[in-house]
C-alpha positions in Angstrom: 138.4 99.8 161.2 139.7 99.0 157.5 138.8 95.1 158.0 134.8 96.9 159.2 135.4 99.0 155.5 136.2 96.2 153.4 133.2 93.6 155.4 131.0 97.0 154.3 132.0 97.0 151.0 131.4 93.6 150.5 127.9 93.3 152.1 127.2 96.3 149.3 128.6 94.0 146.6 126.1 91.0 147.8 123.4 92.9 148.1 123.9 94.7 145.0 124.1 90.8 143.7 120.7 89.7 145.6 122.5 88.1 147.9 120.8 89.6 151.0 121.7 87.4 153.9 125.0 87.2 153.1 125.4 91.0 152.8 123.2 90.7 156.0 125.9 88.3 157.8 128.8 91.1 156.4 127.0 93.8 157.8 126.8 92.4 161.4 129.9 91.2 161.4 131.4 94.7 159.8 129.3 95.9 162.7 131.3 93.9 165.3 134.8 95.1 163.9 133.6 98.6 164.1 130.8 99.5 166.3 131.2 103.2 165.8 131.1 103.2 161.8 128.1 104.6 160.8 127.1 103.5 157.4 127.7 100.3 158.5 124.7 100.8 160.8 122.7 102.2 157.9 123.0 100.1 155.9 122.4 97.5 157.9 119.2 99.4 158.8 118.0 99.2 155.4 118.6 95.8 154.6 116.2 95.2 157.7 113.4 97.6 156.6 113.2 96.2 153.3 112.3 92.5 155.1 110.1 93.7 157.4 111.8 93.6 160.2 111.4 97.2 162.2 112.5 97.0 165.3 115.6 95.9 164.7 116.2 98.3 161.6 115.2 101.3 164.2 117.6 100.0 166.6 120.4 99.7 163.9 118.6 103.2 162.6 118.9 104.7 165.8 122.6 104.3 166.0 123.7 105.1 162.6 121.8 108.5 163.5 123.9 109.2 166.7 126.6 108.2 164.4 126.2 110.6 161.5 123.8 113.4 162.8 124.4 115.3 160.2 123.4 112.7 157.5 120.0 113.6 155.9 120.4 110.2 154.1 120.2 108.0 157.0 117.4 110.4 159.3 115.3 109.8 155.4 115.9 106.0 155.9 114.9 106.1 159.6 111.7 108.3 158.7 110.7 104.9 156.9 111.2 102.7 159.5 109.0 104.7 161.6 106.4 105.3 159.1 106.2 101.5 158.3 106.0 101.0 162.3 102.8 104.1 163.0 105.7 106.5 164.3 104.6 109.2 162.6 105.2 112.0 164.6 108.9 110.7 164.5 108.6 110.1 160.9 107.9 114.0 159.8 110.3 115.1 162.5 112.8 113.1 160.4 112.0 113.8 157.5 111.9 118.1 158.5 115.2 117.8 159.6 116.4 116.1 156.6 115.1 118.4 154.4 117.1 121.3 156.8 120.2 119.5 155.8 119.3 119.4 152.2 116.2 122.1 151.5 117.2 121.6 147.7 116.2 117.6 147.7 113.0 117.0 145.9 112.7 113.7 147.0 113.1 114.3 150.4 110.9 116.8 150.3 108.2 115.1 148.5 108.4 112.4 151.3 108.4 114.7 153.6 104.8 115.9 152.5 103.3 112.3 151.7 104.2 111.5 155.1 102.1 114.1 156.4 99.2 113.8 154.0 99.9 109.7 155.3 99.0 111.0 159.1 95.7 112.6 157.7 95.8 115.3 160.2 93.6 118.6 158.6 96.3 120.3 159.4 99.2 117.9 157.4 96.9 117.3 154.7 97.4 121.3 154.4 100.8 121.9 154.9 101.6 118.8 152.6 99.5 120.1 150.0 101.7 123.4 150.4 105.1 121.1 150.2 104.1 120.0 147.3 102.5 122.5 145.5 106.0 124.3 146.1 108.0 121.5 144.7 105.5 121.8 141.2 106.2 125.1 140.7 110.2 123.6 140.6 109.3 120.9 138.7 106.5 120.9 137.0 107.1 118.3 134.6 107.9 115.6 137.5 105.1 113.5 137.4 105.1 112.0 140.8 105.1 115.2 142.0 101.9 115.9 139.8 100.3 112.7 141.1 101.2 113.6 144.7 99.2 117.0 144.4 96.5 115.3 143.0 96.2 112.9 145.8 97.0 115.5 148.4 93.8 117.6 146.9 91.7 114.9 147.0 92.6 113.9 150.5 91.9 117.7 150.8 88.1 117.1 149.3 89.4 119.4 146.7 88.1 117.5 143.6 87.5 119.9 140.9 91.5 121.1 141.6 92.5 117.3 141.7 90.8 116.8 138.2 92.7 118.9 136.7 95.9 117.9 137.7 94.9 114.4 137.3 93.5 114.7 133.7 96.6 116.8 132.7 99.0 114.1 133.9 96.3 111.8 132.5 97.0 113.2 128.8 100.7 113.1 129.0 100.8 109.8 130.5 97.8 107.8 129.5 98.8 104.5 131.1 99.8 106.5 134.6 97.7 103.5 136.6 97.5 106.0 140.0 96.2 109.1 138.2 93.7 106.9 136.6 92.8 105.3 139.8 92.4 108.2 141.4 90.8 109.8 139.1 88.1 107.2 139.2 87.6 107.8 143.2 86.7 111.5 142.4 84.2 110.3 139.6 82.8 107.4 142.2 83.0 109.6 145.6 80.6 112.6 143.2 78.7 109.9 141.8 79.4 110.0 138.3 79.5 105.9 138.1 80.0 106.2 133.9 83.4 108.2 134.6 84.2 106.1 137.4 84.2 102.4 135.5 86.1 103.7 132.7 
């Protein structure tokens, strides 16, 4: 168990360094020491997701959930996997009962809605547009959530609603590449070209 801690700590320190396959080799063999720890699983989990490989992060997913139910961390982590793999019925129900463990989170709440507006259901589309129109009202100087509500309403069809918020995050953040992008979609999709090339 201590020899799984310190092969843990150690993978951290590598991949904190950009040494990923070596943190990689750590993490398996931390794994081996100490089937049963947890974080060793998650992290391990992670280091997969971010190469692309996610079946084999899910697997390692899988068991650091079994391993720390409770963790909203590691379901978050695992609602990645299975957005980056199509899961996404499995992704939201992650993501919901993340956001049980910690209903204060605003990032895993705001994940929790773009990965509903990302299944494009009328119905998540809706309720994500409620998600985040809830978080604004917290924070309504947090820019991504600004440009996830104008996204959401223009997923929604909502233009004249996404305008606003788009042109108001727009003038506080002029080189905000998304809003402007964005922006220009609304301006090309009503057929104002002018608005839509500048």
């Amino acid at each position: 168990e201590d020899r799984a801690e310190l092969l843990w700590t150690l993978a951290l320190l590598y991949r904190d360094a950009g040494k990923t396959e070596k943190a990689e080799s750590l993490l398996r063999s931390a794994r081996t020491a100490d089937p049963n720890n947890g974080q060793v699983h998650a992290e391990l989990a992670a280091l997969l997701e971010r190469r692309g490989e996610y079946a084999e992060a899910l697997t390692a997913a899988n068991r650091a959930v079994v391993l720390l139910p409770r963790d909203p961390g590691v379901r978050a982590d695992r609602a990645v996997i299975r957005f980056q793999m199509g899961q996404m019925d499995g992704a939201i129900q992650d993501l919901r009962r993340a956001t049980r463990e910690r209903p204060r989170d605003p990032d895993l709440r705001l994940n929790h809605a773009l990965i509903r507006l990302g299944r494009g259901r009328e119905a998540d589309v809706k309720r994500a547009i409620e998600l985040i129109q809830a978080l604004r009202r917290e924070l309504p100087e947090d820019d991504r959530v600004a440009l996830s509500e104008g996204i959401a309403l223009t997923a929604a069809k909502r233009d004249r609603e996404a305008r606003v918020i788009l042109d108001g995050l727009l003038k506080r953040n002029p080189t905000q590449g998304w809003a402007a992008f964005v922006r220009g979609l609304i301006a090309w999709r009503s057929g104002d070209t002018l608005k839509a090339d500048s």
